[in-house]
py3Dmol code that shows the C-alpha trace and the ligand (Angstrom):
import py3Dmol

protein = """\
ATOM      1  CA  UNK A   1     -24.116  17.940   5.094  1.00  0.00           C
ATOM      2  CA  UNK A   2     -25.909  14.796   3.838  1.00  0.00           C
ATOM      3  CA  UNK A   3     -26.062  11.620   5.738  1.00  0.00           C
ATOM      4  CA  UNK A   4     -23.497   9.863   3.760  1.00  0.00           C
ATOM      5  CA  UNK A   5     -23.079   6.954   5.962  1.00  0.00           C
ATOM      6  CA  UNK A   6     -26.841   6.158   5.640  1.00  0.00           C
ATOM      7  CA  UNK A   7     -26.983   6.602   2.397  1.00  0.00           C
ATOM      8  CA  UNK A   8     -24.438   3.919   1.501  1.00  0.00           C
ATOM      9  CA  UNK A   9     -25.726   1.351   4.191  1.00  0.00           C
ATOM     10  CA  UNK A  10     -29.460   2.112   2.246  1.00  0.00           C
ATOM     11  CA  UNK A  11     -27.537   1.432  -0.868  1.00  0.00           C
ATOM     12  CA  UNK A  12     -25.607  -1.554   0.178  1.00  0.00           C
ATOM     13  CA  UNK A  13     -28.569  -2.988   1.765  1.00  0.00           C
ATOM     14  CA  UNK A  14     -31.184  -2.713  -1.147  1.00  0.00           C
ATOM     15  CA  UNK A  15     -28.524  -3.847  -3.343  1.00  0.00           C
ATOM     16  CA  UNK A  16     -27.300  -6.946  -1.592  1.00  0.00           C
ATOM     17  CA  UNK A  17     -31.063  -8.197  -2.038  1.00  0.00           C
ATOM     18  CA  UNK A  18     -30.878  -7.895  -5.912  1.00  0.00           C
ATOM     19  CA  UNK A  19     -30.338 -10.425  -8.027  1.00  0.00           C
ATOM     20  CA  UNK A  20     -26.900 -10.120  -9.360  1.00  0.00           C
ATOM     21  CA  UNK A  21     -27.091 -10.785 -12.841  1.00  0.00           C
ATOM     22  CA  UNK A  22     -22.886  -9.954 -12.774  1.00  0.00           C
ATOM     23  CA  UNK A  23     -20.217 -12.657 -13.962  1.00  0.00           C
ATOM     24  CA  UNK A  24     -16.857 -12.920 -12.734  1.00  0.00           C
ATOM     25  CA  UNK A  25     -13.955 -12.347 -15.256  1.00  0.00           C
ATOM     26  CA  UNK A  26     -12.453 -15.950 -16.369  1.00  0.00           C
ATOM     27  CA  UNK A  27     -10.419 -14.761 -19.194  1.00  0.00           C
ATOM     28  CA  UNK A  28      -7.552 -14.029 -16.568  1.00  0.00           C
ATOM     29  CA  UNK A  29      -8.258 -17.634 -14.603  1.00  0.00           C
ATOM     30  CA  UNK A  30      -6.776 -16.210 -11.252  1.00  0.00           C
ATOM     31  CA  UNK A  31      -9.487 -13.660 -11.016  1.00  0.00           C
ATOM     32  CA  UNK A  32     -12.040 -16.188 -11.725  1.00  0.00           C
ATOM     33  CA  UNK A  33     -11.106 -17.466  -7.850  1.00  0.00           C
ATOM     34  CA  UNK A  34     -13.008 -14.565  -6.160  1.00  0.00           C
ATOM     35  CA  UNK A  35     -16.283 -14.664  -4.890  1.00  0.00           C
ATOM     36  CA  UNK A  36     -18.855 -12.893  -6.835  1.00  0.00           C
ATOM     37  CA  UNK A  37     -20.463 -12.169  -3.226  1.00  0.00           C
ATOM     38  CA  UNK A  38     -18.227  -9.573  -1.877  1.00  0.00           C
ATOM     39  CA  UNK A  39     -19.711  -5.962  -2.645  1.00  0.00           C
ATOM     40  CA  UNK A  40     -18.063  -2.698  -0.730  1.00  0.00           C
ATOM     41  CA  UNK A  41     -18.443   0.865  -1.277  1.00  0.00           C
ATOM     42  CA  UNK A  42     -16.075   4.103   0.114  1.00  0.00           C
ATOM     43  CA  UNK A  43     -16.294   7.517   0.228  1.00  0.00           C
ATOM     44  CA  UNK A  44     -13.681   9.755   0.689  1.00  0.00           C
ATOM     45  CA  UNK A  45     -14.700  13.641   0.756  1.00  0.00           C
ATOM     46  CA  UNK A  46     -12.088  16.239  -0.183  1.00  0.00           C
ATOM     47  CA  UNK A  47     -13.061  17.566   3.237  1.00  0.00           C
ATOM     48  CA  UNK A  48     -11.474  14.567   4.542  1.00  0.00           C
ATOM     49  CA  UNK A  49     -14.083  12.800   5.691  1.00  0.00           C
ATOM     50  CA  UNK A  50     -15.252   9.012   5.355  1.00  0.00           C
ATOM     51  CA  UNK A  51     -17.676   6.380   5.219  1.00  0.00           C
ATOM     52  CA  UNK A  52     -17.715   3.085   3.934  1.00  0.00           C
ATOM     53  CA  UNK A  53     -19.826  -0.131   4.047  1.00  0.00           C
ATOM     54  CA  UNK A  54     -19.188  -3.877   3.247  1.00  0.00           C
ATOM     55  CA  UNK A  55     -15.865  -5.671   2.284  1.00  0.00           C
ATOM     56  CA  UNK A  56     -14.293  -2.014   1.673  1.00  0.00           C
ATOM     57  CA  UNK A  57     -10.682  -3.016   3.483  1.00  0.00           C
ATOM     58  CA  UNK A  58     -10.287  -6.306   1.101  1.00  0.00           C
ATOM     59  CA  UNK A  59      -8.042  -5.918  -1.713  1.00  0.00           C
ATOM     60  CA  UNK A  60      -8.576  -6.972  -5.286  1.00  0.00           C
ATOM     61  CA  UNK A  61      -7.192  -6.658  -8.475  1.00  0.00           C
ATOM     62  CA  UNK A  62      -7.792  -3.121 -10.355  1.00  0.00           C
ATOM     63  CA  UNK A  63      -6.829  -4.571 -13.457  1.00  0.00           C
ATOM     64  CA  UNK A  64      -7.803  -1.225 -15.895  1.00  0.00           C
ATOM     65  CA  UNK A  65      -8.144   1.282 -12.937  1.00  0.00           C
ATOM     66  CA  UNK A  66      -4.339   0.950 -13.289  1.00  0.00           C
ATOM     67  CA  UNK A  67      -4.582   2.502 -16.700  1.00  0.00           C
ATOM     68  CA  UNK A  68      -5.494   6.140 -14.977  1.00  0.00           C
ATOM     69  CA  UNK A  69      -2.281   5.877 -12.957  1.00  0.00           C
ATOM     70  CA  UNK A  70      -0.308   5.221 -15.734  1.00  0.00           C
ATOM     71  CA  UNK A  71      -1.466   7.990 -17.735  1.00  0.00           C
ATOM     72  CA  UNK A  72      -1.071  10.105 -14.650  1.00  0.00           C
ATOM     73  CA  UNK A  73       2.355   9.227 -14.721  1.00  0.00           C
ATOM     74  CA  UNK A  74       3.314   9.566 -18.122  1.00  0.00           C
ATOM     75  CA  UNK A  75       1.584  12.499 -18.393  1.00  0.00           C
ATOM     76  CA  UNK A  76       3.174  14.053 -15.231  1.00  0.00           C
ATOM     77  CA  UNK A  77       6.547  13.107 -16.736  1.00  0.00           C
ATOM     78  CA  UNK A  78       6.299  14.078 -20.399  1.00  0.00           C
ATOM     79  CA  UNK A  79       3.417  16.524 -21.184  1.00  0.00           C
ATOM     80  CA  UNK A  80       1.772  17.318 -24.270  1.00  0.00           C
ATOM     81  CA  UNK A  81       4.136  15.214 -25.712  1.00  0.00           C
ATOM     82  CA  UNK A  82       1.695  11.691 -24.928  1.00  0.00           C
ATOM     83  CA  UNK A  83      -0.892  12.965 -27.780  1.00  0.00           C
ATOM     84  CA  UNK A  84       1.469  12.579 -30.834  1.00  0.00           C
ATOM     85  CA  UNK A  85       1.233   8.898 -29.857  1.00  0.00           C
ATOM     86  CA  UNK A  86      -2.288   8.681 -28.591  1.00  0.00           C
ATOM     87  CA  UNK A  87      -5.900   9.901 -28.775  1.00  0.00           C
ATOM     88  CA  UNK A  88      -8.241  11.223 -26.538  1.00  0.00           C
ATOM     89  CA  UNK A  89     -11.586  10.277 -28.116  1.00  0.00           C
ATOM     90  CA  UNK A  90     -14.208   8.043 -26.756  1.00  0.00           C
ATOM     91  CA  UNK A  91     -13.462   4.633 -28.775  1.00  0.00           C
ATOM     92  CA  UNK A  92     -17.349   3.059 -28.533  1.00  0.00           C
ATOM     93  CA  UNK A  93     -15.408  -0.256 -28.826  1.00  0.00           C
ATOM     94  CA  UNK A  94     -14.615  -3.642 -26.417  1.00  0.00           C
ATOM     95  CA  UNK A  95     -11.494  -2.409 -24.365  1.00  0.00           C
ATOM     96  CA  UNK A  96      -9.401  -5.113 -26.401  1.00  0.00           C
ATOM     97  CA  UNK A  97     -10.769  -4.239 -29.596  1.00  0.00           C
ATOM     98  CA  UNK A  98      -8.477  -4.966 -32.115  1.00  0.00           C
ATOM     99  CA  UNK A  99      -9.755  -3.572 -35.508  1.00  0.00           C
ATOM    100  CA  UNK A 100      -9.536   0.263 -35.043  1.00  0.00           C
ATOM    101  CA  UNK A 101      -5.841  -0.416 -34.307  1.00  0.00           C
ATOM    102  CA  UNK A 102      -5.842  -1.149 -37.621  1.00  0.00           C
ATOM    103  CA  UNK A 103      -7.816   1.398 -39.514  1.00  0.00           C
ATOM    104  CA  UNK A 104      -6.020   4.226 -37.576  1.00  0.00           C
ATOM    105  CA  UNK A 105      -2.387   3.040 -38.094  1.00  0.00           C
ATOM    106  CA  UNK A 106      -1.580   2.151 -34.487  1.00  0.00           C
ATOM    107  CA  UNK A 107      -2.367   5.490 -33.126  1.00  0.00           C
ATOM    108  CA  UNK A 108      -5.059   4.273 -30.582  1.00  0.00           C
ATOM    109  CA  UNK A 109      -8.213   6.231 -29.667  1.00  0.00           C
ATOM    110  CA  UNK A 110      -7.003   7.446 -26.055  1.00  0.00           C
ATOM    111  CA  UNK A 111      -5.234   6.145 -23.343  1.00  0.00           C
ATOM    112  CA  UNK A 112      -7.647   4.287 -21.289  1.00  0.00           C
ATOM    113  CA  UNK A 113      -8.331   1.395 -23.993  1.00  0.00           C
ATOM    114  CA  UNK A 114      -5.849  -1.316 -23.957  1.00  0.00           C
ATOM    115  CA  UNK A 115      -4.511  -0.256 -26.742  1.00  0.00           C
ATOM    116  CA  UNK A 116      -3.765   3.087 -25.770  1.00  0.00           C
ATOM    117  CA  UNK A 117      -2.553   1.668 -22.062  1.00  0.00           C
ATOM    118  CA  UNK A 118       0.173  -0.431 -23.907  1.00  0.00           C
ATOM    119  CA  UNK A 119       0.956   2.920 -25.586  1.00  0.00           C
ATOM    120  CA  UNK A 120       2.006   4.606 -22.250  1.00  0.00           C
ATOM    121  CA  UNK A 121       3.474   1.637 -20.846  1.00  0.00           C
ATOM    122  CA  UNK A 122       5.486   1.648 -23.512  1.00  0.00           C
ATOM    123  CA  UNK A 123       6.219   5.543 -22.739  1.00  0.00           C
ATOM    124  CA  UNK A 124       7.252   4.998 -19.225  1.00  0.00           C
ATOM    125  CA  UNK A 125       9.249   1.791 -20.019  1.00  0.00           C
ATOM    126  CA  UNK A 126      11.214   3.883 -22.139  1.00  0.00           C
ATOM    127  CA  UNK A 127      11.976   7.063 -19.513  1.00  0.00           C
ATOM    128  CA  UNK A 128      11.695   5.285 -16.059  1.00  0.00           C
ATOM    129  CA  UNK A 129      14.965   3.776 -14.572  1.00  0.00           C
ATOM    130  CA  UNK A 130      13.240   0.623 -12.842  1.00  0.00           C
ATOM    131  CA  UNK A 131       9.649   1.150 -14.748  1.00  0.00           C
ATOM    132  CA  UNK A 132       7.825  -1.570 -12.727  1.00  0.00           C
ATOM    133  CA  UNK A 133       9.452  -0.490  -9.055  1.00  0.00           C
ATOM    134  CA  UNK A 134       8.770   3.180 -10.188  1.00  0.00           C
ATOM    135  CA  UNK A 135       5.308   2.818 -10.872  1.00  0.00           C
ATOM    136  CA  UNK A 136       4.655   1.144  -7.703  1.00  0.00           C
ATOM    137  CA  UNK A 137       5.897   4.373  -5.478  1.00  0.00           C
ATOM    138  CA  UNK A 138       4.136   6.481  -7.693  1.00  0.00           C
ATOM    139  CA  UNK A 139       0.953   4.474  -6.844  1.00  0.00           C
ATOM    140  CA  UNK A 140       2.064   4.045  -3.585  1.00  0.00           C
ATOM    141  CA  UNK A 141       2.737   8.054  -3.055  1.00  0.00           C
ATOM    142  CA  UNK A 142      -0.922   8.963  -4.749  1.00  0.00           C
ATOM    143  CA  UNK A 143      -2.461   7.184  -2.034  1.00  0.00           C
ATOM    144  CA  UNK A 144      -0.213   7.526   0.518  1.00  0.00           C
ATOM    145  CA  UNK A 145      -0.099   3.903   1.261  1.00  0.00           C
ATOM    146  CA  UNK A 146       3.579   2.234   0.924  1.00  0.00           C
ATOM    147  CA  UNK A 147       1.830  -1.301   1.835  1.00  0.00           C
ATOM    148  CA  UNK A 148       0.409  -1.407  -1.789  1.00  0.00           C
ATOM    149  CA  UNK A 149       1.967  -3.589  -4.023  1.00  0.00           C
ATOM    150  CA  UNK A 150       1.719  -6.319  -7.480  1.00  0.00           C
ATOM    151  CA  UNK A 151      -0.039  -9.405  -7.340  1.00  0.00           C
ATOM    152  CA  UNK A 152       2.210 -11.551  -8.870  1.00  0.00           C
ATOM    153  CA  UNK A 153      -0.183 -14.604  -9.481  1.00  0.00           C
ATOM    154  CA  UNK A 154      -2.380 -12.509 -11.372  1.00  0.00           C
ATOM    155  CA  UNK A 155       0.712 -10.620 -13.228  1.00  0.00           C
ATOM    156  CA  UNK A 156       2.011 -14.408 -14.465  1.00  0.00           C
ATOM    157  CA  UNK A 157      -2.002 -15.696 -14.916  1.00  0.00           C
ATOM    158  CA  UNK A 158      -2.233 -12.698 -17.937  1.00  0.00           C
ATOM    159  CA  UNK A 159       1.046 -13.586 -18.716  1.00  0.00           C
ATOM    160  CA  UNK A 160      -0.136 -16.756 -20.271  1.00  0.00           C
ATOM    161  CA  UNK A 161      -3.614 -16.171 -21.533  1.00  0.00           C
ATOM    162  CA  UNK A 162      -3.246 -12.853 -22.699  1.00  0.00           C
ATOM    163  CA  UNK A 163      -3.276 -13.814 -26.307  1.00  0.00           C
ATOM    164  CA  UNK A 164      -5.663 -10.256 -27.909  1.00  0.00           C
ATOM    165  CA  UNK A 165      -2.902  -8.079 -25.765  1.00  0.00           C
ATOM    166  CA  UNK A 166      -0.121  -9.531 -27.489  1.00  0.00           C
ATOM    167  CA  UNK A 167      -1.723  -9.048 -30.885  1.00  0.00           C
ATOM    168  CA  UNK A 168      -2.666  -5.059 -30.212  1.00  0.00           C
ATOM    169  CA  UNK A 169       1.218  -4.819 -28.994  1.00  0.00           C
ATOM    170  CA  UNK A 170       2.159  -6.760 -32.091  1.00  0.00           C
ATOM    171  CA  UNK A 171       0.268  -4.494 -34.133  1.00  0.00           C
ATOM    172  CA  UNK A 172       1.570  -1.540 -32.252  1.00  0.00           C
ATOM    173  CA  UNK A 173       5.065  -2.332 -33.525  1.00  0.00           C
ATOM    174  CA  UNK A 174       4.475  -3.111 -36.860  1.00  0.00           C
ATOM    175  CA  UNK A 175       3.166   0.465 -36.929  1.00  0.00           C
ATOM    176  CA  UNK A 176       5.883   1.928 -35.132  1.00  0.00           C
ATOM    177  CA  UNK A 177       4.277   2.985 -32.301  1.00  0.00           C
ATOM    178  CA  UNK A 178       5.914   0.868 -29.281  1.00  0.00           C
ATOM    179  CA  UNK A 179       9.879   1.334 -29.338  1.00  0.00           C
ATOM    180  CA  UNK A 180      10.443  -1.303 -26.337  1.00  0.00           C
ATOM    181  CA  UNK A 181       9.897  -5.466 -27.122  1.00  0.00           C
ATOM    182  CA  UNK A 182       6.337  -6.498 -26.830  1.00  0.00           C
ATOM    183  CA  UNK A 183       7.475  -8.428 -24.326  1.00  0.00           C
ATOM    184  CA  UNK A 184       9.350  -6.053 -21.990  1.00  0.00           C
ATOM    185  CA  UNK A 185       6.260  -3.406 -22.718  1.00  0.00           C
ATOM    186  CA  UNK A 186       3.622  -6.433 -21.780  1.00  0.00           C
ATOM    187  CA  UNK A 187       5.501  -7.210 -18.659  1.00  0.00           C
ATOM    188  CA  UNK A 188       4.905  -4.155 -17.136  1.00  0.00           C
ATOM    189  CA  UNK A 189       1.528  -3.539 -18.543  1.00  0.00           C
ATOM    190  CA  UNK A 190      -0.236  -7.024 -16.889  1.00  0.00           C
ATOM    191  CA  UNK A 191       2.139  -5.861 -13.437  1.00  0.00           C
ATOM    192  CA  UNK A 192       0.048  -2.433 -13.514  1.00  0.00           C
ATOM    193  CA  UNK A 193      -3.252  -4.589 -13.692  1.00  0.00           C
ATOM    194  CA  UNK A 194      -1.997  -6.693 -11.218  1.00  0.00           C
ATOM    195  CA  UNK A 195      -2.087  -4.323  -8.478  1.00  0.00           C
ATOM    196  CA  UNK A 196      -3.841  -5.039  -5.597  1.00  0.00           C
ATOM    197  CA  UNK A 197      -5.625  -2.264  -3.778  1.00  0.00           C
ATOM    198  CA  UNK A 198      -8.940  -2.460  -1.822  1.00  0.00           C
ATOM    199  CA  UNK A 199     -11.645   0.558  -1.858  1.00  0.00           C
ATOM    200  CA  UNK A 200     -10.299   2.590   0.471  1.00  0.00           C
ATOM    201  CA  UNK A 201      -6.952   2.842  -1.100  1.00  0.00           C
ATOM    202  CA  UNK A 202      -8.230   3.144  -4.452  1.00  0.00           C
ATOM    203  CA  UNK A 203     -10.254   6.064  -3.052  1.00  0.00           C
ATOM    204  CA  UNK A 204      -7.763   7.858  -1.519  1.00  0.00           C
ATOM    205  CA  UNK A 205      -5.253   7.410  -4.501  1.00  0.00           C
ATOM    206  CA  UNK A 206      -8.014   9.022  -6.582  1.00  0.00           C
ATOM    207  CA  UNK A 207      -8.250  12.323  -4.321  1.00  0.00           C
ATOM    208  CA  UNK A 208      -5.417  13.784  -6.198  1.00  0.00           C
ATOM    209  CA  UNK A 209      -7.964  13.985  -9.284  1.00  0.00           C
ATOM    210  CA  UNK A 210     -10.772  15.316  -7.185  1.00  0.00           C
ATOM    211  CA  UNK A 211      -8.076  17.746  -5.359  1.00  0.00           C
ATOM    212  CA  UNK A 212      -6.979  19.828  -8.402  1.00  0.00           C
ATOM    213  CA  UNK A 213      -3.757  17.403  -8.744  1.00  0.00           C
ATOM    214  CA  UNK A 214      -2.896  17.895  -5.072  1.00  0.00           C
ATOM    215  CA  UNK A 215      -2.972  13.896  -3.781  1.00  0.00           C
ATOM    216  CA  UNK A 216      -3.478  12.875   0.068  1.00  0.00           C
ATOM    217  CA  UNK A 217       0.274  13.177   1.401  1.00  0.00           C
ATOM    218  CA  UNK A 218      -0.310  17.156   0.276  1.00  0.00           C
ATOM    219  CA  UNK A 219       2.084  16.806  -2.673  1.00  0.00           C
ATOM    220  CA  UNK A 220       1.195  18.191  -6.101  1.00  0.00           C
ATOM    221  CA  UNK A 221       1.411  15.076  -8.072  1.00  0.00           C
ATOM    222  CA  UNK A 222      -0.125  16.630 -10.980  1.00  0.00           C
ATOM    223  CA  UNK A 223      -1.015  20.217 -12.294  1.00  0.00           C
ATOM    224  CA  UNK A 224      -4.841  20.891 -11.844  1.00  0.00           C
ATOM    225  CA  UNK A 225      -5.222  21.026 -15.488  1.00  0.00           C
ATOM    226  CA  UNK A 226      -3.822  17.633 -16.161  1.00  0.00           C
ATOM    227  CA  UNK A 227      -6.413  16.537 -13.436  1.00  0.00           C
ATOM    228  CA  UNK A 228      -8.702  18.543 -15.378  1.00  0.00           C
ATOM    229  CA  UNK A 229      -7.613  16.923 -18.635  1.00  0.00           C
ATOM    230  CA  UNK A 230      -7.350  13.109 -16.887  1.00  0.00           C
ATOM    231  CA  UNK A 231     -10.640  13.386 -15.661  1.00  0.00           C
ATOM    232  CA  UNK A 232     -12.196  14.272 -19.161  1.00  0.00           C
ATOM    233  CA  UNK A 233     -10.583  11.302 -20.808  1.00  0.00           C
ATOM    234  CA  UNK A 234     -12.447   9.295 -17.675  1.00  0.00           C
ATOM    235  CA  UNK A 235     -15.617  10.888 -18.595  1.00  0.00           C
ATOM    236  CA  UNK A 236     -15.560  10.092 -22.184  1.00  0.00           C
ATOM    237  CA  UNK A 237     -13.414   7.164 -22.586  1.00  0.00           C
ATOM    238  CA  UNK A 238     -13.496   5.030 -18.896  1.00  0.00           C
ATOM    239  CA  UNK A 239     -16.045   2.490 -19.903  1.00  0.00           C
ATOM    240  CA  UNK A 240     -15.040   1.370 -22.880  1.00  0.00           C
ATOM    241  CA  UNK A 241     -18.527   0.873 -25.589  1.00  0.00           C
ATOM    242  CA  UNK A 242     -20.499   1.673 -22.153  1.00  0.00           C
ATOM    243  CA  UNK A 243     -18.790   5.458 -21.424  1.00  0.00           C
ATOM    244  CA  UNK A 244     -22.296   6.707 -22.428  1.00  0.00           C
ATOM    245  CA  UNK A 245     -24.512   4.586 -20.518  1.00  0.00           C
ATOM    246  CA  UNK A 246     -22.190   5.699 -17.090  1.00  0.00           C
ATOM    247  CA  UNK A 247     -22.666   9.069 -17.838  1.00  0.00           C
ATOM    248  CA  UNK A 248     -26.245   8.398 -18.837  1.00  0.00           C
ATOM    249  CA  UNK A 249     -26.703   6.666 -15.173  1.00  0.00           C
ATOM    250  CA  UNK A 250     -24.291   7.980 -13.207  1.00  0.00           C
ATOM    251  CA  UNK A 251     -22.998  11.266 -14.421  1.00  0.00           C
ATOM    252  CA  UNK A 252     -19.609  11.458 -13.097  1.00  0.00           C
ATOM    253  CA  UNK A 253     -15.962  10.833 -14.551  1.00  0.00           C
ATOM    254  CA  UNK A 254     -14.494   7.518 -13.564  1.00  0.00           C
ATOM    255  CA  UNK A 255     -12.556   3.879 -14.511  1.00  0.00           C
ATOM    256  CA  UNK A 256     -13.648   0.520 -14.054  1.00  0.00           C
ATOM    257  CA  UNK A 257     -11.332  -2.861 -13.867  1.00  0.00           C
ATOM    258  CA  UNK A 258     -12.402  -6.330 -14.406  1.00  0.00           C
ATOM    259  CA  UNK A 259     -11.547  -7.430 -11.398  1.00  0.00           C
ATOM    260  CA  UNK A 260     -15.088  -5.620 -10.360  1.00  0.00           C
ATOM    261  CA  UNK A 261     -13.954  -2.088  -9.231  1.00  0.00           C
ATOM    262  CA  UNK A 262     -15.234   1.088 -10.078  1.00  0.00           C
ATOM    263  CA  UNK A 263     -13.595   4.327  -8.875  1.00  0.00           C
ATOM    264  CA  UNK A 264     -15.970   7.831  -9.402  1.00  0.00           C
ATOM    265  CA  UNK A 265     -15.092  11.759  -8.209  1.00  0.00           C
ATOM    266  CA  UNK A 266     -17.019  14.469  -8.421  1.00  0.00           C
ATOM    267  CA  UNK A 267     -14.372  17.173  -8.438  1.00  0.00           C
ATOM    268  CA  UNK A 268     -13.871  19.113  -5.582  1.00  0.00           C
ATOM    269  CA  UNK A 269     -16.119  16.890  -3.194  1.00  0.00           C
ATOM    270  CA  UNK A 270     -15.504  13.337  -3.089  1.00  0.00           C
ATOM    271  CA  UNK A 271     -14.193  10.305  -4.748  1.00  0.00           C
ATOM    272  CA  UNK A 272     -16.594   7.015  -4.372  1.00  0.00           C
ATOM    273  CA  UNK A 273     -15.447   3.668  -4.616  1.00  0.00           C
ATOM    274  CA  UNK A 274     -17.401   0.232  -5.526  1.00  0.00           C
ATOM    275  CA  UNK A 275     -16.209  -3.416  -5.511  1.00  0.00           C
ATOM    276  CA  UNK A 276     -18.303  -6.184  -6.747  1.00  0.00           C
ATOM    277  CA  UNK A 277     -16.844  -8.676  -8.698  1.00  0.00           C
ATOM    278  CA  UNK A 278     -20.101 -10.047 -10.810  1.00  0.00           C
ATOM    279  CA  UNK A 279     -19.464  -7.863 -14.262  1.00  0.00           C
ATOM    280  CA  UNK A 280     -21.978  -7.055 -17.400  1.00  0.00           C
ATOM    281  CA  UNK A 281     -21.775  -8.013 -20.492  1.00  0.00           C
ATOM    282  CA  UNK A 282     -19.631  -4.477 -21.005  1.00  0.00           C
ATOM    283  CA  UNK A 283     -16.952  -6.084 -18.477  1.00  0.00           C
ATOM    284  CA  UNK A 284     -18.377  -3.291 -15.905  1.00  0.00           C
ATOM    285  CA  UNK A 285     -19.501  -3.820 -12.473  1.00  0.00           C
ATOM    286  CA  UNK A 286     -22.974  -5.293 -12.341  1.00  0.00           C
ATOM    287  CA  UNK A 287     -23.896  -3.854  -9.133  1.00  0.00           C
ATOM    288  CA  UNK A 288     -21.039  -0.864  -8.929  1.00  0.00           C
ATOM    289  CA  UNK A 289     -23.328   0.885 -11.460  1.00  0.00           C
ATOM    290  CA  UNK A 290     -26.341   0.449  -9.975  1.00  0.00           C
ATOM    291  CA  UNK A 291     -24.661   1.695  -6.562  1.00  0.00           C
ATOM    292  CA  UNK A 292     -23.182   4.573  -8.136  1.00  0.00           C
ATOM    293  CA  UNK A 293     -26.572   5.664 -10.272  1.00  0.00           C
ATOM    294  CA  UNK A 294     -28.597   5.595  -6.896  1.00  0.00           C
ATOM    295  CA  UNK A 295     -25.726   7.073  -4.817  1.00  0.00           C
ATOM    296  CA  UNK A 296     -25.412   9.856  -7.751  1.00  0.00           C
ATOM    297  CA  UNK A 297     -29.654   9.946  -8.275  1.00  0.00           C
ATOM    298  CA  UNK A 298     -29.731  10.324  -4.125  1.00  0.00           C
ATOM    299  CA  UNK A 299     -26.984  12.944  -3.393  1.00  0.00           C
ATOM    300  CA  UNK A 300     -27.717  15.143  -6.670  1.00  0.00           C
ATOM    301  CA  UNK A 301     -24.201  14.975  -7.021  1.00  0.00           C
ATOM    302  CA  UNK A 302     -23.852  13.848 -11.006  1.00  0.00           C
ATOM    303  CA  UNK A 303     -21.719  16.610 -12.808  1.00  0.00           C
ATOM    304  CA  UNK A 304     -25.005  17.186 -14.928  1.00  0.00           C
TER     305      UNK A 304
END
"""
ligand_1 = """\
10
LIG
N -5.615 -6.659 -17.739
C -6.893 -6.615 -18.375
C -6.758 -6.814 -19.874
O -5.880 -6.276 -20.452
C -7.568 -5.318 -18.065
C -8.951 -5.179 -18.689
C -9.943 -4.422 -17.878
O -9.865 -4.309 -16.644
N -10.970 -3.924 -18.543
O -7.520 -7.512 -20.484
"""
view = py3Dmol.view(width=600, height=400)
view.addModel(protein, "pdb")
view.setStyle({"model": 0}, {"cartoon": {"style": "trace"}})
view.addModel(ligand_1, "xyz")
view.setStyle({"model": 1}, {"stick": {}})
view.zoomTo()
view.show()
């Protein structure tokens, strides 16, 4: 077996020594509050084993990561059904990009674009009894961690500057694709990003897609081939107008957040998770990619 713990202290090490050329996110002020300093990576094997290095038990705001649990859910609960409503192809576009929206007729280009998010929130608002509460446990159950829960400062702080999500939600409904009020479906949708979760939970409630839909607790919480099919809408879709250069660099699936996470699994071995807040211009991870391309470039463990 590799060294895996002395690969990630190498990694953490060099890195912490680069410039980071990352900014926070300020469009959501409360995230703007955390220090562009902290950096962690984990690594959870499907083996069960695990290693991790830096700030890796702090918890931060997923924001988008959410967006994969959502899907999981809705997809979990209603099947094939999702794609009359939404796309699976890569969208090459901001994640709030507001113009394809348009030219398509609110049927947005997959699931893991905000567009597409609002989509399935607006799916599970519509079938769950207590959507927000019975998101939660579903999050909570995928990584087998009942302590997890909403931030609500950063729910409220998107509340009130989240000005391009109301228009894609508004534009949703004109087209007839969001059957609760923009404001019930928005509600939920900035409490999903508002989750707070640090690496090692985000790790281990990302083994399920590693683990042919079987997640930590041993429960099948999806079927292998929507893990299959969730982890192909990662690949091409979970980084936004920079899907390609992650692949390029780092070769695996995965889903970033703006609050400076970036969750990758290589199925059927190991789910890796990064924190640094500092982002690229792409509203990635500055330094998560470079971990992940080195960790990926030193492991020979990209899917290509
Ligand atoms: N809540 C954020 C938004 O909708 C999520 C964006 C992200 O993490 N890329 O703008």
């Amino acid at each position: 077996m590799q060294d895996y713990q002395k690969i990630l202290n190498n990694i953490h090490k060099t890195l912490s020594q680069v410039e980071n050329k990352g900014e926070v996110a300020n469009y959501i002020p409360e995230l703007a509050k955390v220090s562009k300093d902290k950096f962690a990576i984990y690594l959870n094997t499907i083996n069960a084993n695990n290693f991790e290095v830096g700030d890796a038990e702090t918890a931060f705001s997923i924001q988008s990561i959410s967006k994969v649990f959502s899907l999981a859910m809705a997809f979990a609960n209603q099947g094939n059904k999702l794609w009359e409503r939404v796309d699976v192809e890569p969208s090459g576009n901001p994640f709030n990009y507001l113009s394809l929206l348009e030219r398509e007729k609110g049927i947005p280009r997959n699931p893991l674009i905000n567009s597409g998010s609002i989509v399935i929130a607006d799916c599970l608002v519509s079938s769950l009894e207590n959507p927000k509460e019975d998101f939660l446990q579903f999050v909570r159950d995928l990584a087998n961690d009942q302590s997890i829960d909403f931030d609500k400062k950063v729910a409220e702080s998107e509340h009130k500057t989240g000005f391009r999500n109301y228009a894609i939600a508004n534009l949703l409904k004109s087209f007839g694709n969001l059957e609760n009020e923009v404001e019930t479906v928005l509600d939920f949708y900035f409490h999903q990003c508002s989750i707070a979760m640090n690496c090692k939970q985000l790790s281990n409630a990302f083994f399920a897609f590693a683990n042919q839909g079987i997640c930590m607790g041993g429960n099948a919480c999806l079927t292998a081939t929507q893990a299959k099919r969730i982890n192909a809408i990662m690949l091409t879709c979970g980084f936004y107008d920079e899907a390609g250069e992650f692949a390029f660099e780092v070769g695996l699936p995965g889903k970033s957040g703006v609050g400076g996470g970036i969750v990758a699994l290589l199925p059927n071995e190991f789910v890796i998770t990064t924190w640094s807040p500092g982002l690229n211009d792409k509203g990635n991870s500055y330094l998560g990619m470079k971990a992940l391309e080195q960790f990926t470039t030193q492991t020979k463990s990209s899917i290509f």
